[in-house]
PDB file of the backbone (N, CA, C, O) and the ligand in Angstrom, with CONECT records:
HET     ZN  A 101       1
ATOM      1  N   UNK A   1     309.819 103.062 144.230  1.00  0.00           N
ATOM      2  CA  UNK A   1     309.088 101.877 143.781  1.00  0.00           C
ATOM      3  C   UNK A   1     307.700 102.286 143.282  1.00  0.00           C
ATOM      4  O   UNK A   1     307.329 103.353 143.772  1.00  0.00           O
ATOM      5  N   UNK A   2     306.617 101.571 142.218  1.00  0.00           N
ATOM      6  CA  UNK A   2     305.954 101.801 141.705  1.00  0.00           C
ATOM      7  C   UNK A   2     305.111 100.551 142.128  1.00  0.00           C
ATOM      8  O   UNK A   2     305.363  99.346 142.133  1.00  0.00           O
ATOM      9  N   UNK A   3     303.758 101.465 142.565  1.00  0.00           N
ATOM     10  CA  UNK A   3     303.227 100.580 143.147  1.00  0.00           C
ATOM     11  C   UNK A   3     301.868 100.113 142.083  1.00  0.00           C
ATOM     12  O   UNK A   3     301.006 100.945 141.801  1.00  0.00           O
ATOM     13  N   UNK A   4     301.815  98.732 141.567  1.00  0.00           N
ATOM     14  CA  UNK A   4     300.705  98.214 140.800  1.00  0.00           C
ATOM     15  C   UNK A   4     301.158  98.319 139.646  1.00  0.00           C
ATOM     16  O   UNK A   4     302.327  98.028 139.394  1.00  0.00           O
ATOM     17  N   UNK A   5     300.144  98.838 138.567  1.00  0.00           N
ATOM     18  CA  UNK A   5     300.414  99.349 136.616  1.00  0.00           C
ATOM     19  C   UNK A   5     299.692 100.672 136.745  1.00  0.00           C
ATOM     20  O   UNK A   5     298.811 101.047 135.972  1.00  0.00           O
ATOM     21  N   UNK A   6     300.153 101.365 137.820  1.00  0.00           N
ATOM     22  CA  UNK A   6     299.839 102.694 137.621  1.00  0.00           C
ATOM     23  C   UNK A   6     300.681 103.145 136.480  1.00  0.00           C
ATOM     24  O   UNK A   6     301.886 103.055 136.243  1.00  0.00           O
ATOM     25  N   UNK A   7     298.902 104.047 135.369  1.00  0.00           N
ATOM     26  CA  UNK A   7     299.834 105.060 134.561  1.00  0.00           C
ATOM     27  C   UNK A   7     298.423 105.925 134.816  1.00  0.00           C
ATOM     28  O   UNK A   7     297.349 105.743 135.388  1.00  0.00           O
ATOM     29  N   UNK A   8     299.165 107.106 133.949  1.00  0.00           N
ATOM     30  CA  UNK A   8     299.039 108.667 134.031  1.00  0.00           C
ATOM     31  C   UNK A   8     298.054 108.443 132.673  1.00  0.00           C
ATOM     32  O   UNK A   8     298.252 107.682 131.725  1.00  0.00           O
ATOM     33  N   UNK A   9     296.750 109.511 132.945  1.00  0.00           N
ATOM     34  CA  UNK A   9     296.369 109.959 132.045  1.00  0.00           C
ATOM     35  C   UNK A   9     296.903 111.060 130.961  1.00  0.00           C
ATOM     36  O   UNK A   9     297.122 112.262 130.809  1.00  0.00           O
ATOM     37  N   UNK A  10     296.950 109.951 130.401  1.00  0.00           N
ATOM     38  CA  UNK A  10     298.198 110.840 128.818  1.00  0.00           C
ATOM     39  C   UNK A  10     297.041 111.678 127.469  1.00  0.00           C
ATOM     40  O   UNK A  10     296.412 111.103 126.581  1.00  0.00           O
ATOM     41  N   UNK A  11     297.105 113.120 127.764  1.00  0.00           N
ATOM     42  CA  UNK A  11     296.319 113.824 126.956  1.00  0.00           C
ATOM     43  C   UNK A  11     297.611 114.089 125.538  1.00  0.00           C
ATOM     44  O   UNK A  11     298.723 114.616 125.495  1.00  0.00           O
ATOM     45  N   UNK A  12     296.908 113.549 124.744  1.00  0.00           N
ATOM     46  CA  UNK A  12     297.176 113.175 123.054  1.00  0.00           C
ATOM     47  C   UNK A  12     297.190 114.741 122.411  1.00  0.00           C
ATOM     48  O   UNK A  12     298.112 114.809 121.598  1.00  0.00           O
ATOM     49  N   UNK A  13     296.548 115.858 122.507  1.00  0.00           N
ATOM     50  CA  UNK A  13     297.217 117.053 122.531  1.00  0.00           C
ATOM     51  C   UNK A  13     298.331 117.532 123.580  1.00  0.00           C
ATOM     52  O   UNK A  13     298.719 118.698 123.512  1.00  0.00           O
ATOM     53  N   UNK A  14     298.896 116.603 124.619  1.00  0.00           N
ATOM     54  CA  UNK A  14     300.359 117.456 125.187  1.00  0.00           C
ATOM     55  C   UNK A  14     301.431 116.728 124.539  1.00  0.00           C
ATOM     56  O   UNK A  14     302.499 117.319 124.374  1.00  0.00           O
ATOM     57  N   UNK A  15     301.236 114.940 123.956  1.00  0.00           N
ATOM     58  CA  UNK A  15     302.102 114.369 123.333  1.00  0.00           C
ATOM     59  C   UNK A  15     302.130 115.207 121.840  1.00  0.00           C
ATOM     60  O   UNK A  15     303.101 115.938 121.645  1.00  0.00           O
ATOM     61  N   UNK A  16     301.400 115.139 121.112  1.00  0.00           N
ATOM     62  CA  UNK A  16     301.889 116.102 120.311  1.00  0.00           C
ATOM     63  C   UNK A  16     302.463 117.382 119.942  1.00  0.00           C
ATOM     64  O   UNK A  16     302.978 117.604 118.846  1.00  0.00           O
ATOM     65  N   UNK A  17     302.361 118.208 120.880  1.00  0.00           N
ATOM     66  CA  UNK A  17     302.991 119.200 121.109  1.00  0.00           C
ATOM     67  C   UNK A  17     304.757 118.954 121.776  1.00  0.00           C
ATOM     68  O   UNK A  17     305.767 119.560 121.420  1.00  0.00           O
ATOM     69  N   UNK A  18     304.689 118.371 122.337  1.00  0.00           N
ATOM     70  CA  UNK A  18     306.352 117.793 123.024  1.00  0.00           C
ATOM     71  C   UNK A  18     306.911 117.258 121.618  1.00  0.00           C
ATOM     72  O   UNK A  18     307.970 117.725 121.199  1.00  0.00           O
ATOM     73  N   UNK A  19     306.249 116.334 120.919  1.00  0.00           N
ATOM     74  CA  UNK A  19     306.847 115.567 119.776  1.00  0.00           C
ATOM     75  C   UNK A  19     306.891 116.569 118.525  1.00  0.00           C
ATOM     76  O   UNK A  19     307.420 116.203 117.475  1.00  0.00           O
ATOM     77  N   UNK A  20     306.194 118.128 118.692  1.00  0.00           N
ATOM     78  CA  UNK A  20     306.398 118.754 117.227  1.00  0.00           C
ATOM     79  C   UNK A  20     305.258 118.028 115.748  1.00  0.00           C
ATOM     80  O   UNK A  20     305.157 118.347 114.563  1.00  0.00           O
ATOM     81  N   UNK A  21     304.659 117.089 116.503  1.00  0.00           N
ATOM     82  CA  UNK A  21     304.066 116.327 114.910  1.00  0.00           C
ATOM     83  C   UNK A  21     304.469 115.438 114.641  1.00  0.00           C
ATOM     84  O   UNK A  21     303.679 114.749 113.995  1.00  0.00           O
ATOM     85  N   UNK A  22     305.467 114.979 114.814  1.00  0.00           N
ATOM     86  CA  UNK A  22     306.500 114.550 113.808  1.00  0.00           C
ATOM     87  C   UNK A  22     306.632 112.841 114.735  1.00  0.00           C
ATOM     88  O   UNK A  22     306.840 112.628 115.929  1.00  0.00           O
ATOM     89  N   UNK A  23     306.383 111.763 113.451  1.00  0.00           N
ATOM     90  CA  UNK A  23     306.802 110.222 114.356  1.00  0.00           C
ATOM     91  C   UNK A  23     307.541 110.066 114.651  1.00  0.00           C
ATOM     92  O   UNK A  23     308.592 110.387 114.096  1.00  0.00           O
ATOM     93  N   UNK A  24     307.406 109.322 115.986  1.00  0.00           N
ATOM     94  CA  UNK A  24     308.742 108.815 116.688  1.00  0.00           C
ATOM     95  C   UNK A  24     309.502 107.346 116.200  1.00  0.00           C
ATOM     96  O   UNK A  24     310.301 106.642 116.818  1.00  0.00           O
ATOM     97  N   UNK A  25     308.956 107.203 114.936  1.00  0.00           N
ATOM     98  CA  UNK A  25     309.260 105.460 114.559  1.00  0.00           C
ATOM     99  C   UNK A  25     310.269 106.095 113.099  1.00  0.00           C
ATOM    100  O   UNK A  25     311.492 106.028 112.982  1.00  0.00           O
ATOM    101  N   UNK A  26     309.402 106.613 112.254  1.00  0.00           N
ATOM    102  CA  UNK A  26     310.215 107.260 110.705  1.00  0.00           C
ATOM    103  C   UNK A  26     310.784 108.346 111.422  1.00  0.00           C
ATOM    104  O   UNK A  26     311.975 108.068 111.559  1.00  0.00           O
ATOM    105  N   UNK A  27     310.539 109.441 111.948  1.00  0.00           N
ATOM    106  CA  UNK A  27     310.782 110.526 112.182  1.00  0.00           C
ATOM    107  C   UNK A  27     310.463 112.058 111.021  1.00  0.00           C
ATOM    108  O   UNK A  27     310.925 113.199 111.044  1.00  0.00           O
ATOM    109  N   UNK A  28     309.654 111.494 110.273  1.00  0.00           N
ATOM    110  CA  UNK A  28     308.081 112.417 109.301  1.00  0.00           C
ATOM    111  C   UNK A  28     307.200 112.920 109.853  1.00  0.00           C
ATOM    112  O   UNK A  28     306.595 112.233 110.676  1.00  0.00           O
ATOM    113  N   UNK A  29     306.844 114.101 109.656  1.00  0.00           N
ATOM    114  CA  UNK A  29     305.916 114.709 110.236  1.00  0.00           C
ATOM    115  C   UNK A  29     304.222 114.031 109.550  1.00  0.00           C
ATOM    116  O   UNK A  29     303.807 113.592 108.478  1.00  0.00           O
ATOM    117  N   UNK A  30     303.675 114.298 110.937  1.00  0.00           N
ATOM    118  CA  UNK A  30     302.353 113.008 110.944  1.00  0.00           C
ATOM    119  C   UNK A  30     301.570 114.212 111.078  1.00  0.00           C
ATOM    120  O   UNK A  30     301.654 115.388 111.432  1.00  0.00           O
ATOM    121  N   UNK A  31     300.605 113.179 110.535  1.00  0.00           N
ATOM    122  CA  UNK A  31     299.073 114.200 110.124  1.00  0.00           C
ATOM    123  C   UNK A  31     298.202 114.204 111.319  1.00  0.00           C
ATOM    124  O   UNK A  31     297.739 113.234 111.919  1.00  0.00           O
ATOM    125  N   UNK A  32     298.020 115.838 111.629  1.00  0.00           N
ATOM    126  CA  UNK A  32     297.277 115.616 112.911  1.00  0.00           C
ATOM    127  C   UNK A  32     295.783 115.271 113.327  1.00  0.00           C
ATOM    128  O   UNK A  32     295.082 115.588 114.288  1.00  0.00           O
ATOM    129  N   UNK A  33     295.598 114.513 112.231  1.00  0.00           N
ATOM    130  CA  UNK A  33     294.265 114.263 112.619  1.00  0.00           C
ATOM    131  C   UNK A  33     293.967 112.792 112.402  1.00  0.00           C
ATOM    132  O   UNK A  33     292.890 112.201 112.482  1.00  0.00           O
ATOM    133  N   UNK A  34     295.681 112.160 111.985  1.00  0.00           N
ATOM    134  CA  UNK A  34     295.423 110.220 111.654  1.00  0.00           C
ATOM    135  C   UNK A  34     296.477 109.903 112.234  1.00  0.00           C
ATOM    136  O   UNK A  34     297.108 108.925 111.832  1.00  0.00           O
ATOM    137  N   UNK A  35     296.799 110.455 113.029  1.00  0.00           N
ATOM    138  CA  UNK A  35     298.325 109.741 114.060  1.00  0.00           C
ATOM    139  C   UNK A  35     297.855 109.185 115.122  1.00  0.00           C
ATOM    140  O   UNK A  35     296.822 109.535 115.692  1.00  0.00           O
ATOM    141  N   UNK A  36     298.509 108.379 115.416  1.00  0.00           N
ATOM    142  CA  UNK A  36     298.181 107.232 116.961  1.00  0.00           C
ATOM    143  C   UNK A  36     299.249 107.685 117.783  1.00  0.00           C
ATOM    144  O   UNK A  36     300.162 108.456 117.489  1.00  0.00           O
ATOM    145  N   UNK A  37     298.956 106.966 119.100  1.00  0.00           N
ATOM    146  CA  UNK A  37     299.827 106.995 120.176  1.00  0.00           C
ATOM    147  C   UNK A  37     300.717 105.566 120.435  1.00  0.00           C
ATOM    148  O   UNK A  37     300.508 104.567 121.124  1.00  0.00           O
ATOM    149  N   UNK A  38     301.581 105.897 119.719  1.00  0.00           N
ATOM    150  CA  UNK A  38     302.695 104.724 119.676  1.00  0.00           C
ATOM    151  C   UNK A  38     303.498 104.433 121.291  1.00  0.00           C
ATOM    152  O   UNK A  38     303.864 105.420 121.929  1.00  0.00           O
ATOM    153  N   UNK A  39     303.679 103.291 121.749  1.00  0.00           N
ATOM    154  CA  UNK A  39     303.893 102.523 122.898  1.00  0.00           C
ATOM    155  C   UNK A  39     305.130 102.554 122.328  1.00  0.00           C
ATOM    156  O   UNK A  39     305.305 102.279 121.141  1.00  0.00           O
ATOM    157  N   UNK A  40     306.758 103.139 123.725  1.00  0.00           N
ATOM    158  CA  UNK A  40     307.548 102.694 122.619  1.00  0.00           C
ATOM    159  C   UNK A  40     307.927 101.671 123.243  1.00  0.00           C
ATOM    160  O   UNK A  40     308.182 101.000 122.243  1.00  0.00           O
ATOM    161  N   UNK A  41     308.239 100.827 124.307  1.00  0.00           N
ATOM    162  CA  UNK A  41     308.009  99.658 125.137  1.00  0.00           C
ATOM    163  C   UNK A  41     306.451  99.090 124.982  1.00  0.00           C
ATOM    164  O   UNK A  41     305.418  99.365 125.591  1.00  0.00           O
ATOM    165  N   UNK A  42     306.658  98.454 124.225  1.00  0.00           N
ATOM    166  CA  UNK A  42     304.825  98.036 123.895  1.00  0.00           C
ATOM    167  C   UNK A  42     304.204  97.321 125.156  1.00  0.00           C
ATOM    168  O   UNK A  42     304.792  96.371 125.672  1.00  0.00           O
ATOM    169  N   UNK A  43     303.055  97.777 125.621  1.00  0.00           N
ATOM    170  CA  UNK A  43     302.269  97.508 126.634  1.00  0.00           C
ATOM    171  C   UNK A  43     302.306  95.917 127.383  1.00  0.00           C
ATOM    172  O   UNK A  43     302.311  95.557 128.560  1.00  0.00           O
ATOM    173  N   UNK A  44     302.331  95.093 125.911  1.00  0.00           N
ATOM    174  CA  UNK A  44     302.261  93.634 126.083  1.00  0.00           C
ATOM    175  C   UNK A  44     304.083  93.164 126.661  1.00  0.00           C
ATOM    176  O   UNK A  44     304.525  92.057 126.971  1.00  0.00           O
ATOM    177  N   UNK A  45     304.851  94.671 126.615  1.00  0.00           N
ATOM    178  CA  UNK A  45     306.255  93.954 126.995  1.00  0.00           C
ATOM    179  C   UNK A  45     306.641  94.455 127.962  1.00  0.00           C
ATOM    180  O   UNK A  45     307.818  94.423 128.322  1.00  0.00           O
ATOM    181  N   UNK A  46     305.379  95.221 128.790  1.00  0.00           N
ATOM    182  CA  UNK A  46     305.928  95.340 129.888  1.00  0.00           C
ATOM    183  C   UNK A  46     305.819  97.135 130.348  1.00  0.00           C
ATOM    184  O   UNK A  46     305.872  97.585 131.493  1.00  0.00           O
ATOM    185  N   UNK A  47     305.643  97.974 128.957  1.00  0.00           N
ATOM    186  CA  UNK A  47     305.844  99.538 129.171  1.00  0.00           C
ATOM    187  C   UNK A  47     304.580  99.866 129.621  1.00  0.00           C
ATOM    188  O   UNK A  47     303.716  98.991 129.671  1.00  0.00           O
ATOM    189  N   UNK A  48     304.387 100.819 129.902  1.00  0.00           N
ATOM    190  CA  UNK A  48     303.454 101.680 130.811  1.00  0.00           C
ATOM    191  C   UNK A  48     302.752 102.721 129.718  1.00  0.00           C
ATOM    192  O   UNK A  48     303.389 103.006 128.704  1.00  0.00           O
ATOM    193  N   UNK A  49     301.505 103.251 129.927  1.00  0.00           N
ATOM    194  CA  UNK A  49     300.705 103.914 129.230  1.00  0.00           C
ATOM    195  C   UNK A  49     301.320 105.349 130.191  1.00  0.00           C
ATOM    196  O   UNK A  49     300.525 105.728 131.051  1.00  0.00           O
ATOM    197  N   UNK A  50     302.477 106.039 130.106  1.00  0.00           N
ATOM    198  CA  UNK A  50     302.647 107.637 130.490  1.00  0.00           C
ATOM    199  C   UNK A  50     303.295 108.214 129.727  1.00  0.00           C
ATOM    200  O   UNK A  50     303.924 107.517 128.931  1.00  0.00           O
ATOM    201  N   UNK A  51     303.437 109.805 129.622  1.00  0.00           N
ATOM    202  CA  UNK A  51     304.234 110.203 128.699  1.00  0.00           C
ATOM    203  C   UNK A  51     305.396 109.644 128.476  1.00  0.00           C
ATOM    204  O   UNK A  51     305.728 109.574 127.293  1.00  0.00           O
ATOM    205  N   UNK A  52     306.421 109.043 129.602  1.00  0.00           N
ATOM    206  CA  UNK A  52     308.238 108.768 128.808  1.00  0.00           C
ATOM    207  C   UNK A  52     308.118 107.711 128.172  1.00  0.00           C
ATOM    208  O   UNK A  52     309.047 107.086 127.659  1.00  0.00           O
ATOM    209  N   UNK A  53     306.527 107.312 128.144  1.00  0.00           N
ATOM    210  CA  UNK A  53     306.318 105.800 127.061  1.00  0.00           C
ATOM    211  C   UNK A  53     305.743 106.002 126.008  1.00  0.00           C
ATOM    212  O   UNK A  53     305.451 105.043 125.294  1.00  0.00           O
ATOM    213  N   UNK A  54     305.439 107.275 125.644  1.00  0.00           N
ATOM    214  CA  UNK A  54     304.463 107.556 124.370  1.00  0.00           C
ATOM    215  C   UNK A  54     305.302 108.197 123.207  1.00  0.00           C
ATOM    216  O   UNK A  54     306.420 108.646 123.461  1.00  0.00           O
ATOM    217  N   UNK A  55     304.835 108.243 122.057  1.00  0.00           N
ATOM    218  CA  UNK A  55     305.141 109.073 120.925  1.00  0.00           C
ATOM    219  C   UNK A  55     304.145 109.289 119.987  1.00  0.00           C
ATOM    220  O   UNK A  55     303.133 108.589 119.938  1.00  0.00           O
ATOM    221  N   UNK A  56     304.367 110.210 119.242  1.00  0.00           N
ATOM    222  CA  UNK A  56     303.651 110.356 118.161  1.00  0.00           C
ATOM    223  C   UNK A  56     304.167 109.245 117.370  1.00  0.00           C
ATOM    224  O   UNK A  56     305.307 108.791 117.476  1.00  0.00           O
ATOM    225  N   UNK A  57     302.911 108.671 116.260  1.00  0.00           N
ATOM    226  CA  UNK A  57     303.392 108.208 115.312  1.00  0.00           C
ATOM    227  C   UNK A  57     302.631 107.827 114.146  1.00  0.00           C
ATOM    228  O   UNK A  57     301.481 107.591 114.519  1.00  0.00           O
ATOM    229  N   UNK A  58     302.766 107.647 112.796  1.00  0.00           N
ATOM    230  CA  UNK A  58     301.894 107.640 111.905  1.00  0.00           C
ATOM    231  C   UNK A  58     301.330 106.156 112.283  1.00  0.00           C
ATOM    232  O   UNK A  58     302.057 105.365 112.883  1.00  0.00           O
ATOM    233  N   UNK A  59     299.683 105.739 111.812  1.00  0.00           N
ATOM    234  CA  UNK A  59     298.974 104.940 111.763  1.00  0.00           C
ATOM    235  C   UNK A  59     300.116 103.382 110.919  1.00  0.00           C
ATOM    236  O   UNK A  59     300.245 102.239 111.356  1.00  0.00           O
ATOM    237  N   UNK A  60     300.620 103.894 109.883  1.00  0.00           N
ATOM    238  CA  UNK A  60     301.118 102.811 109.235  1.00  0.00           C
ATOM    239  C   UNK A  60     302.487 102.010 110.325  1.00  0.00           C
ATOM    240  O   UNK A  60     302.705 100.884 110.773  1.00  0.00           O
ATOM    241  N   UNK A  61     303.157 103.371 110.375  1.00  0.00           N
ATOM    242  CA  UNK A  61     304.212 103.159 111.513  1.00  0.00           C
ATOM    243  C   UNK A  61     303.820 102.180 112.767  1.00  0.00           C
ATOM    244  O   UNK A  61     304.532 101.241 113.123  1.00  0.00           O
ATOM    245  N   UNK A  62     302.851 102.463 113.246  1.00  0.00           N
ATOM    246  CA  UNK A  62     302.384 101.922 114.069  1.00  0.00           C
ATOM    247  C   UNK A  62     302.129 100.331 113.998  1.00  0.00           C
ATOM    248  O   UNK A  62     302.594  99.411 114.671  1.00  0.00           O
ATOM    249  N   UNK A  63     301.284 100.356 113.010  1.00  0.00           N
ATOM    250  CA  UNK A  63     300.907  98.982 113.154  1.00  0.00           C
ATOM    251  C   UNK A  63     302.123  97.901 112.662  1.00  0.00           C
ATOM    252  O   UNK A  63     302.151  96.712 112.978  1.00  0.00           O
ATOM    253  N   UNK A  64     303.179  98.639 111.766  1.00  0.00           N
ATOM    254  CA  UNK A  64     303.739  97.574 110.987  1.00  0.00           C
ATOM    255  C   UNK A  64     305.038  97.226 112.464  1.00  0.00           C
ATOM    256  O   UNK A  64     305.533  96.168 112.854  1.00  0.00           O
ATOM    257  N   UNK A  65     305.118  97.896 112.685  1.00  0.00           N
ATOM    258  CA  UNK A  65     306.334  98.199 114.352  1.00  0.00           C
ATOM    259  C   UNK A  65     305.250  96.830 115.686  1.00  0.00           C
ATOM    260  O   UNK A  65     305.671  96.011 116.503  1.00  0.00           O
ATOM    261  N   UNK A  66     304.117  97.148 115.354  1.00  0.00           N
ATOM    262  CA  UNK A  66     303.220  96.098 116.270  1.00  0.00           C
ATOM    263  C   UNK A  66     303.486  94.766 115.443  1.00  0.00           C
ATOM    264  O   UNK A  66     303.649  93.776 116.156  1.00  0.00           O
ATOM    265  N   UNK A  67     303.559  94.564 114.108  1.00  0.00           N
ATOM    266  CA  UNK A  67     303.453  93.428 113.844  1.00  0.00           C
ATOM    267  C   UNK A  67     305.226  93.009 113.509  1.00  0.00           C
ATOM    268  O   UNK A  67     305.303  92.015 112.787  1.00  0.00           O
ATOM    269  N   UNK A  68     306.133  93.400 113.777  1.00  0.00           N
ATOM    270  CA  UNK A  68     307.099  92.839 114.180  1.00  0.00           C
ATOM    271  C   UNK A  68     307.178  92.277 115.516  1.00  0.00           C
ATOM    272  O   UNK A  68     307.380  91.146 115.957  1.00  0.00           O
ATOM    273  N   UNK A  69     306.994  93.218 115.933  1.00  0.00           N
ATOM    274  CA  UNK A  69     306.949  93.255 117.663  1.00  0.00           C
ATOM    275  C   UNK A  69     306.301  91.566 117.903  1.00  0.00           C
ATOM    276  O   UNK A  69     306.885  90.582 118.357  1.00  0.00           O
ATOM    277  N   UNK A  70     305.336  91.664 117.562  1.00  0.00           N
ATOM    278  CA  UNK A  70     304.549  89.964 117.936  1.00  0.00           C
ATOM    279  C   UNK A  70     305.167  88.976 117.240  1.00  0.00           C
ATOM    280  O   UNK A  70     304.791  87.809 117.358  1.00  0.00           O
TER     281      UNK A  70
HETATM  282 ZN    ZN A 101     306.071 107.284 110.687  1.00  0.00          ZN2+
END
């Protein structure tokens, strides 16, 4: 059992390195210096800020995946 909304401090150089670069939404390799940290259970639905919830993903990816999502 998990106690509270414990999450893990997620360092954004180990997600990229596990992910290769490359988004987890297109599956294109993302530029490492304008990629976000994509929620893939988005925060507001419930997922957790730790690595088995993160991905790389391009900025555009991101937001347009958020604005379905809502
Ligand atoms: Zn992408």
């Amino acid at each position: 059992m998990k106690i509270g909304a414990f999450v893990e401090i997620v360092n954004y150089a180990v997600v990229w390195e596990r992910d290769g670069g490359t988004c987890g939404i297109c599956g294109l390799p993302a530029d490492p210096t304008l990629w976000e940290l994509d929620h893939v259970v988005p925060l507001a639905l419930g997922g957790l800020h730790e690595y088995a919830n993160v991905q790389v993903s391009h900025r555009t990816c991101n937001r347009s995946k958020g604005a379905k999502a809502a």
